[in-house]
C-alpha positions in Angstrom: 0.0 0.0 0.0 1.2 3.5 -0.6 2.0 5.7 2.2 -0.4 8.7 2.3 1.5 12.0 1.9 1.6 13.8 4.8 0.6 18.0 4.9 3.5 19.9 4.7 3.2 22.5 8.1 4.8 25.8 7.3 6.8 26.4 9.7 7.9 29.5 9.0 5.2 30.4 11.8 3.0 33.3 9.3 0.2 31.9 8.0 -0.8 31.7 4.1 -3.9 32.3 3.8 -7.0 34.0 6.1 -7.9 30.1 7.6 -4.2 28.8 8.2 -4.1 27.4 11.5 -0.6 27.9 11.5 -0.3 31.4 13.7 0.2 32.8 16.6 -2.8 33.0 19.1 -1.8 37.1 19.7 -4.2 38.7 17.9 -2.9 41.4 15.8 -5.2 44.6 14.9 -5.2 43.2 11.5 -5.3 39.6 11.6 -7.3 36.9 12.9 -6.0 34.4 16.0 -5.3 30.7 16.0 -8.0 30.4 18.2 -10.5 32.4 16.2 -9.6 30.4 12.4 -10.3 27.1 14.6 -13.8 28.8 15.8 -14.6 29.5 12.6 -13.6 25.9 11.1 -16.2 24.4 13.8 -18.9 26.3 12.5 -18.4 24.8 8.8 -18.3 21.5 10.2 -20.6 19.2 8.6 -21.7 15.7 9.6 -19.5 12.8 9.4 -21.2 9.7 7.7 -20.2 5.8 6.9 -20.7 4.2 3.8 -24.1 3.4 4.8 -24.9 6.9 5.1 -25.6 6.8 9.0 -24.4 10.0 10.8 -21.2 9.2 12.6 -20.6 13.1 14.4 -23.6 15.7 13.9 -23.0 19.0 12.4 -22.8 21.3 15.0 -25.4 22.3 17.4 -27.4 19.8 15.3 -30.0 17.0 16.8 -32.0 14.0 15.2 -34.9 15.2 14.2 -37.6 12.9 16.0 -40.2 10.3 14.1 -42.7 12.9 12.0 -45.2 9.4 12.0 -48.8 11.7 12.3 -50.8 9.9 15.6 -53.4 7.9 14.1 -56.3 9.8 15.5 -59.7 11.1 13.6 -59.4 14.5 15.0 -56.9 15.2 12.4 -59.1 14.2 9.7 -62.4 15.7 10.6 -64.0 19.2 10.7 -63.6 21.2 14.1 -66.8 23.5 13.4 -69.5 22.1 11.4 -72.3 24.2 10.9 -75.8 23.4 8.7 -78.1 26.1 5.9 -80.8 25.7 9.1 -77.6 27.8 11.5 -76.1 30.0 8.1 -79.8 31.2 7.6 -80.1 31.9 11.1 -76.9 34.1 11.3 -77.6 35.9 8.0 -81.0 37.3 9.3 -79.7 38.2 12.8 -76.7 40.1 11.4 -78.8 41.9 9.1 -81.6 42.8 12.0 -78.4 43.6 14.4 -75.8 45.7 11.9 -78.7 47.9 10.3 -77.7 50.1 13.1 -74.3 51.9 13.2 -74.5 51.3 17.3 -73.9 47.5 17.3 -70.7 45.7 16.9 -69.5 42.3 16.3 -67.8 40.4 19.2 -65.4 37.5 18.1 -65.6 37.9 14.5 -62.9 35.3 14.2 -65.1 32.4 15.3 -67.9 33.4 13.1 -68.1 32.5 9.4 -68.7 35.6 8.0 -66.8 34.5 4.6 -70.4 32.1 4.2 -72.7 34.6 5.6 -71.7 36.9 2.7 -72.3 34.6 -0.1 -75.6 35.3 -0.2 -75.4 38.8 -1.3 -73.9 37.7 -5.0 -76.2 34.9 -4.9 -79.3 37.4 -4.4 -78.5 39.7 -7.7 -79.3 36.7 -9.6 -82.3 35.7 -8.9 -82.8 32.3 -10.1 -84.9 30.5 -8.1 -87.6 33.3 -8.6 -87.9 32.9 -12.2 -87.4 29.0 -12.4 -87.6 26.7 -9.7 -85.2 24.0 -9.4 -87.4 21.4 -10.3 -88.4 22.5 -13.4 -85.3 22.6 -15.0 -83.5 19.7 -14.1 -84.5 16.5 -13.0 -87.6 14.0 -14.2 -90.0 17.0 -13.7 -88.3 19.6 -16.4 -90.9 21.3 -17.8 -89.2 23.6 -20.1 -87.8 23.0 -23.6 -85.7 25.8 -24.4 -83.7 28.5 -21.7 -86.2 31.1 -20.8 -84.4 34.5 -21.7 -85.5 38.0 -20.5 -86.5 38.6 -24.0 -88.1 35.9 -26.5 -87.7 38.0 -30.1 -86.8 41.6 -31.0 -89.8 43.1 -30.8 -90.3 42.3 -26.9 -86.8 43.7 -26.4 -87.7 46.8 -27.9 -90.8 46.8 -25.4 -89.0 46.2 -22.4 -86.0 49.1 -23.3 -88.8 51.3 -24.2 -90.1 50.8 -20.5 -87.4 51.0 -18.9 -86.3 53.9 -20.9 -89.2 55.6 -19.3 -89.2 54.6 -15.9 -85.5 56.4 -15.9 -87.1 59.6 -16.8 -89.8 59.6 -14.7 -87.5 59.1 -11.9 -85.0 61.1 -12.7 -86.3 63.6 -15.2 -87.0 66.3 -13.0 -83.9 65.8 -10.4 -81.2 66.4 -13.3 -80.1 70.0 -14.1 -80.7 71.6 -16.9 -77.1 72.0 -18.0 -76.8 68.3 -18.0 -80.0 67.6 -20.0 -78.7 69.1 -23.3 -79.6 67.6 -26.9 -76.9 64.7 -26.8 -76.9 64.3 -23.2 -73.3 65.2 -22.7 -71.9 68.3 -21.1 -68.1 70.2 -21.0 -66.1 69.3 -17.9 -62.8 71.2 -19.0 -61.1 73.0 -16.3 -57.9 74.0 -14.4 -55.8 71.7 -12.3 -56.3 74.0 -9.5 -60.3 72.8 -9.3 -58.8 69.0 -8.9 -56.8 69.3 -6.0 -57.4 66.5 -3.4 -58.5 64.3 -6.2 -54.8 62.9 -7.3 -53.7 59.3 -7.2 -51.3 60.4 -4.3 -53.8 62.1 -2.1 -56.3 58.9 -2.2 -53.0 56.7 -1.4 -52.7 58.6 1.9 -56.5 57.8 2.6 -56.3 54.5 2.4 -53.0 54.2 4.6 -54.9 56.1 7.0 -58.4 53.8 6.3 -56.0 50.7 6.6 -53.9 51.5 9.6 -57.2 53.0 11.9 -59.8 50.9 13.8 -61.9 54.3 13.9 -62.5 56.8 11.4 -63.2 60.2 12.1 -64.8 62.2 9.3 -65.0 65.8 10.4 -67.5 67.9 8.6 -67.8 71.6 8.3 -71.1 72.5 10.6 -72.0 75.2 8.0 -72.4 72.8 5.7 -72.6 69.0 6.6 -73.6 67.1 3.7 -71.6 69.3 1.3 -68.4 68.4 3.0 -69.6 64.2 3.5 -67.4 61.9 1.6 -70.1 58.9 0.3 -67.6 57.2 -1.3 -65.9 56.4 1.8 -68.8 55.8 3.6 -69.9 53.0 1.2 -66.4 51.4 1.3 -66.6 51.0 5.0 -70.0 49.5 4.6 -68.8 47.1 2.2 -65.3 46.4 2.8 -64.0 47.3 6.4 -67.4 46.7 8.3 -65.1 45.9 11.6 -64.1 49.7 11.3 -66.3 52.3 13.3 -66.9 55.3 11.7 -68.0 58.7 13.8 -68.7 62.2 12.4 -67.5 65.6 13.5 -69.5 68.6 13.2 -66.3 70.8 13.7 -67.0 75.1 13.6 -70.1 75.0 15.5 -69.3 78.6 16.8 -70.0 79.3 13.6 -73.4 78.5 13.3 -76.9 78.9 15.5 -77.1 76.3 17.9 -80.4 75.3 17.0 -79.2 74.7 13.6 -76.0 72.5 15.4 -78.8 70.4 17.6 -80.8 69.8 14.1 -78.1 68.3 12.6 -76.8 66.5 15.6 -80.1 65.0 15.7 -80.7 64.3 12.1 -76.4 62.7 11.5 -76.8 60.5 14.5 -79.5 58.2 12.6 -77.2 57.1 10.3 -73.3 57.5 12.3 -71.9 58.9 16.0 -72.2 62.6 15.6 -70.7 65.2 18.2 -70.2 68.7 17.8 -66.7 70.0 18.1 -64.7 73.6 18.2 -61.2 73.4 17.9 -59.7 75.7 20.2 -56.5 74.9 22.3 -57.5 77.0 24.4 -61.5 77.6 24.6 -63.0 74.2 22.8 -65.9 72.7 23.1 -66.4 68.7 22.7 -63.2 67.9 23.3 -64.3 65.8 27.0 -67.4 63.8 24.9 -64.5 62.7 22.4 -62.5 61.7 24.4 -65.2 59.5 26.2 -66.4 58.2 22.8 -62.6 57.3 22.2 -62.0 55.8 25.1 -65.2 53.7 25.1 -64.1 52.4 21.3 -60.7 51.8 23.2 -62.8 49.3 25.4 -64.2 47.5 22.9 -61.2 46.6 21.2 -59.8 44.8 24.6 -57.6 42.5 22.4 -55.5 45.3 21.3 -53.1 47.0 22.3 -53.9 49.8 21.2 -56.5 51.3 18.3 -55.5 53.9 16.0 -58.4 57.0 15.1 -57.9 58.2 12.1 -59.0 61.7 10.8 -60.1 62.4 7.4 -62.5 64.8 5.1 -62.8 67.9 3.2 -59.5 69.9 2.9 -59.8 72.8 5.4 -62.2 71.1 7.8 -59.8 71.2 10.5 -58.9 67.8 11.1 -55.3 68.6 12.1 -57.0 71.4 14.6 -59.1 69.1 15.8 -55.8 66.9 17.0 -53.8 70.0 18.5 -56.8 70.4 20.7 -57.0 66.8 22.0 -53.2 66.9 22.7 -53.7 70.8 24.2 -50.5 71.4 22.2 -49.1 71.9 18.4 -48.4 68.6 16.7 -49.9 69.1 13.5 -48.9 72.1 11.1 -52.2 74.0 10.6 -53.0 76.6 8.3 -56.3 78.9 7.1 -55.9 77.6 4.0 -56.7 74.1 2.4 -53.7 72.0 1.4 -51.3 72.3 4.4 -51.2 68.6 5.4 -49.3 66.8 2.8 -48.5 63.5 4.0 -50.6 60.9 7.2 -48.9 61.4 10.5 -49.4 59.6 13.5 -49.8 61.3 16.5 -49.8 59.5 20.4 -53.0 60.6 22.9 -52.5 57.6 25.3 -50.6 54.7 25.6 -53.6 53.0 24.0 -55.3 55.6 21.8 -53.2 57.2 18.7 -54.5 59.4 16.4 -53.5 59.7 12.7 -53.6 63.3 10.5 -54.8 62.8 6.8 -54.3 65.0 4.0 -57.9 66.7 3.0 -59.5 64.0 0.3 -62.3 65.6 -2.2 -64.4 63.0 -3.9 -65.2 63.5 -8.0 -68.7 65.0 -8.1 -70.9 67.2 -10.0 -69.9 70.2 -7.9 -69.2 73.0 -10.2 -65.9 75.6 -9.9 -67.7 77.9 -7.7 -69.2 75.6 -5.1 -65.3 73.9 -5.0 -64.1 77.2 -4.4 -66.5 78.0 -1.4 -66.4 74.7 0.1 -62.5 75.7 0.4 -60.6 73.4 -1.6 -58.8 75.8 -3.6 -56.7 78.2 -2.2 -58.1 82.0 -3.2 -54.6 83.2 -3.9 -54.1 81.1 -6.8 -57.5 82.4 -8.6 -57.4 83.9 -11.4 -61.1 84.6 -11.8 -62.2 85.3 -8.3 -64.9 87.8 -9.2 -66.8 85.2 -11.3 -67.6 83.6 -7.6 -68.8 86.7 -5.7 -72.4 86.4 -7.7 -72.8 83.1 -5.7 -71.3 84.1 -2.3 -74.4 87.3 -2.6 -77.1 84.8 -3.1 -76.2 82.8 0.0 -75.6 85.1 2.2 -78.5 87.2 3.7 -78.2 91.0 2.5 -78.3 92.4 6.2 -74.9 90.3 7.1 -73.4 91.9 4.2 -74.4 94.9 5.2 -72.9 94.7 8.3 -69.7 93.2 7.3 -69.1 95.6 4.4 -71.0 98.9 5.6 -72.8 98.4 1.8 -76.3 99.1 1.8 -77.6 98.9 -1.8 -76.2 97.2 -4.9 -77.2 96.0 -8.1 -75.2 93.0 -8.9 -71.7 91.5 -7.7 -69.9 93.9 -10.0 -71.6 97.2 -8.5 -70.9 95.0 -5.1 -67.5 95.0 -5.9 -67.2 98.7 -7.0 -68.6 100.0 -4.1 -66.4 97.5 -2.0 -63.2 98.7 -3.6 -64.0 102.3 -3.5 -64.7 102.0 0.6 -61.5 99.8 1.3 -59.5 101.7 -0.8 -58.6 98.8 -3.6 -57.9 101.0 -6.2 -55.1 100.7 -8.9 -53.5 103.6 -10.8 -55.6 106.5 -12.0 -58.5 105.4 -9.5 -59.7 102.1 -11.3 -61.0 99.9 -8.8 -59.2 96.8 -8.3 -61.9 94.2 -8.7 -59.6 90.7 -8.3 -58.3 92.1 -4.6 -61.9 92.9 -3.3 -63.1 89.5 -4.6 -60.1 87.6 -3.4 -61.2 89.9 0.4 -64.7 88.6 0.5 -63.5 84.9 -0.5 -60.8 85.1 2.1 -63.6 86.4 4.4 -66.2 83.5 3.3 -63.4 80.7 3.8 -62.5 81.9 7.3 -66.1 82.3 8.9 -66.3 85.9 9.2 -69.4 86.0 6.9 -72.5 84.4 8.5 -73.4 81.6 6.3 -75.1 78.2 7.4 -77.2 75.3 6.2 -80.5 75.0 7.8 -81.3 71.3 9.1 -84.1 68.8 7.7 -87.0 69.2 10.1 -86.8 66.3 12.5 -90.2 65.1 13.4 -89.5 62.9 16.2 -87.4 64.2 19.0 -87.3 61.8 21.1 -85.7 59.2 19.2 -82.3 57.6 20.4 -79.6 55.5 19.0 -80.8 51.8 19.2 -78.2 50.0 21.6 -80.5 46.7 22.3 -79.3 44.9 19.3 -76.2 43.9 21.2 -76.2 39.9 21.8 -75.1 39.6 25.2 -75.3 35.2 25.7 -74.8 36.0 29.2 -71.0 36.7 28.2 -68.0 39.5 29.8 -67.8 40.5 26.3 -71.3 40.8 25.8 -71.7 42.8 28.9 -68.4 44.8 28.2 -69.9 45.5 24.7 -73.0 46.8 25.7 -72.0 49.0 28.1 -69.6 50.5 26.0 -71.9 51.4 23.1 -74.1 52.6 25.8 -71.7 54.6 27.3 -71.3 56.2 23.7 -75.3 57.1 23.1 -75.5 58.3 26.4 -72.4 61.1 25.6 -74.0 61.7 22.2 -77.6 62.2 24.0 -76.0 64.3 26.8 -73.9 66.6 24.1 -77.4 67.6 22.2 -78.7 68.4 25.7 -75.2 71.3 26.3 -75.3 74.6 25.4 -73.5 74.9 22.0 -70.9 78.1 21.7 -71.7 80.6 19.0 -69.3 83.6 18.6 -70.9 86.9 19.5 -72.2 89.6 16.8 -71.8 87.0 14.6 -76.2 86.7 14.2 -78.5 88.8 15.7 -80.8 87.4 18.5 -83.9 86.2 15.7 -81.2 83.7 14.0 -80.3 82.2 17.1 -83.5 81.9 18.1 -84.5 80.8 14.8 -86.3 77.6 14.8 -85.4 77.0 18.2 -88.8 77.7 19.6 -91.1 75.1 17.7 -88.9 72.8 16.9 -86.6 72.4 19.3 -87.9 74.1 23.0 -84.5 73.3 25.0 -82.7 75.7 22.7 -81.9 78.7 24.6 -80.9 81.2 22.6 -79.1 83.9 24.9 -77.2 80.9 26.8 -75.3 79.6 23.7 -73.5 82.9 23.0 -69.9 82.6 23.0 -68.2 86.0 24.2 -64.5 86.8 22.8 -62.7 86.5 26.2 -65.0 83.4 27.8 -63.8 79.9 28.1 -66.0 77.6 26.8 -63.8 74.2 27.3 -65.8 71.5 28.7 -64.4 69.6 31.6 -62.3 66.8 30.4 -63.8 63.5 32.0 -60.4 61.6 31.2 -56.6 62.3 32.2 -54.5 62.7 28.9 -51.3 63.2 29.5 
């Protein structure tokens, strides 16, 4: 046999390459040690095997891995939960009887097959069973020879077109503008960029973090106008898509309107979501306590958690991130007088288990024309270029006395004779005495953006007064979480009752003592007209029922 060639050792003592053993164990700045190369040969080590493949030495920190035979036991082949059509059917109609109001929540959603209690709904648009039953199109008792279609020749499709052509008109015939019923039914929707802001694939990216990341949504309206400033769209999405989401509404800039007017809408908004009335003040607010409470009761509910995240979003220039500096009684969001100062979402901490999130302001594609997206403030009056075109509409919404006081103009003509006798008071005059129309209009828009120009939409006229959030649809089963839940949602109809019950802060000399009375007396008697009067050096912040610090 030949001998085996034994490994020549340099003995020269430096080592030839960076895994030589062959070198001094004092470690250099620069090198590695003896002691360090043989470290690092252990951890290459694999494991040792025969000719037979069986593992003589284990790679290191290495074990057999145990039998993976599966125990022979049914319980790995059978269902866990079974459940029947007789229990499905039952579920279906007591989630629609319990989730048709915006006060009940589902507890344990995990355990419930909500995946099978939505089939139904794609099932429904069909409609098969009503037009055919089962039986008589398959099996011995078929019936029918050919497929039954909606329309059996040309002449019956015409027919049922022609109806339903007129059953569109009928119902929508006298609802659509004249502008949009033209000749070929098609109108001109060409304007400037500046009329799109909020509308941009970036802006609706930020939404939907926010909508994503938040286990309550916030959308804060403007109190002058509520429904003007609602985002549907998102609505419906949180309907459809993120029903475990709560959504609550905002009726921020209530000093700006009657309170009568505040109590309407409270009253009419609650039907459908939590409403509270909110002025963002650091200093003098009002609604920041029942907020809190209905924050901290949407905190309780979400026990499992950690922590829940509120999200803030609506019209640009609502005051959502004023709305957050007063919760936190301090500046953490930029804010600005004009729309478009919140870029990007930011998330803000209230408690150790309640954090708030700022979103940029989101304006849904709608029918609204240039000038009622200028006075909803979503563009910024600076960048018009046309701002007098918009003063016709500002003088047909606001009552003549208000202008009258505001602008010590007692008779006019139209918006340009407005305008002339505007500039000609204030001084807005260019060279040689021509009156500088685009200032004065840019003024009064400035004016109309930041409430100094009484302006309001009146309410719906609620019949029933009485009428409270229904809380009973809870399931308790005798349960904590049952119990927990109810009180909870309770606890948040009882702050939204209690609010609509308050004194609502209205600034002074902003409407004489007939608007504040206004409807007050007939339809809603608790409204007292002199109380609600918010003086410029009063503090009007409500006691805050929780500690945030």
């Amino acid at each position: 046999m030949a001998k085996k060639k034994e490994k020549k050792v340099n003995v020269s003592g430096k080592p030839k390459h960076s895994l030589d053993v062959n070198r001094s164990n004092d470690a250099k700045k620069e090198s590695r040690s003896a002691a360090t190369v043989r470290r690092l040969k252990m951890y290459n080590t694999r494991p040792v095997r025969d000719r037979k493949g069986k593992v003589l030495s284990h790679e290191l920190q290495s074990k057999e891995l145990p039998s993976t035979r599966i125990q022979p036991d049914r319980r790995w082949f059978g269902n866990t939960r079974v459940v029947n059509q007789k229990e499905l059917e039952f579920f279906r109609e007591e989630l629609q009887s319990r989730m048709s109001s915006n006060y009940n929540v589902i507890l344990k959603e995990k355990k419930l097959p909500l995946s099978l209690l939505n089939d139904h709904q794609k099932q429904a648009r069909v409609h098969l069973l009503d037009r055919e039953p089962f039986q008589d199109a398959f099996g011995p008792k078929t019936k029918r020879k050919r497929p039954s279609l909606m329309a059996a020749d040309y002449e019956s499709l015409l027919k049922k077109a022609d109806g339903s052509q007129d059953a569109f008109e009928q119902k929508y015939g006298s609802s659509v503008s004249a502008e949009a019923n033209d000749e070929d039914g098609f109108r001109d929707l060409v304007r400037h960029t500046m009329f799109e802001k909020g509308q941009s694939k970036r802006i609706w990216g930020e939404l939907y973090k926010v909508i994503d990341s938040s286990d309550v949504v916030v959308q804060v309206l403007d109190a002058r106008d509520p429904q003007g400033t609602r985002c549907y769209h998102l609505e419906k999405h949180l309907k459809e898509n993120c029903k475990h989401k709560h959504m609550v509404l905002l009726l921020n800039k209530c000093d700006l309107v009657p309170a009568w007017a505040t109590k309407g809408w409270l009253r009419v908004l609650s039907k459908e979501f939590p409403t509270l009335a909110f002025h963002a003040n650091i200093n003098k607010s009002f609604g920041k306590g029942s907020l809190l409470s209905v924050l901290r009761q949407f905190a309780r509910l979400k026990r499992d958690k950690q922590a829940i995240s509120v999200g803030f979003v609506g019209y640009p220039n609502v005051g959502k991130s004023s709305v957050i500096n007063t919760l936190r009684t301090k500046n953490v969001c930029k804010v600005a007088p004009i729309p478009g100062e919140t870029k990007v979402w930011q998330y803000i901490t209230l408690t150790k288990r309640i954090f708030l999130i700022d979103c940029p302001g989101v304006v849904y594609h709608n029918n609204d024309t240039e000038t009622d997206v200028v006075l909803k403030g979503v563009v910024r009056v600076t960048n018009l270029k046309d701002a007098a075109d918009h003063i016709g509409e500002v003088l047909k919404r606001v009552k003549k006395e208000h202008l009258e006081r505001a602008y010590k103009i007692k008779e006019w003509d139209d918006e340009n004779d407005f305008l002339l006798q505007l500039c000609k008071s204030s001084g807005k005059l260019l060279k040689g005495g021509e009156p500088d129309l685009m200032t004065a209009a840019k003024m009064i828009l400035h004016d109309w953006q930041r409430g100094r120009i009484p302006f309001f939409v009146s309410p719906p006229r609620v019949e029933d007064l009485s009428e409270e959030p229904n809380v009973n649809g809870v399931d308790l089963d005798d349960s904590v979480d049952g119990n927990e839940a109810s009180a909870a949602m309770k606890a948040i109809a009882d702050v939204l009752s209690s609010q609509q019950q308050t004194s609502v802060p209205v600034q002074n000399d902003l409407y004489s003592e007939n608007e504040l009375k206004g409807e007050a007396a007939d339809q809603y008697p608790n409204t007292n007209a002199n109380e609600d009067i918010l003086a410029p050096d009063s503090n009007t912040s409500e006691e805050d029922p929780t500690n945030v610090s």
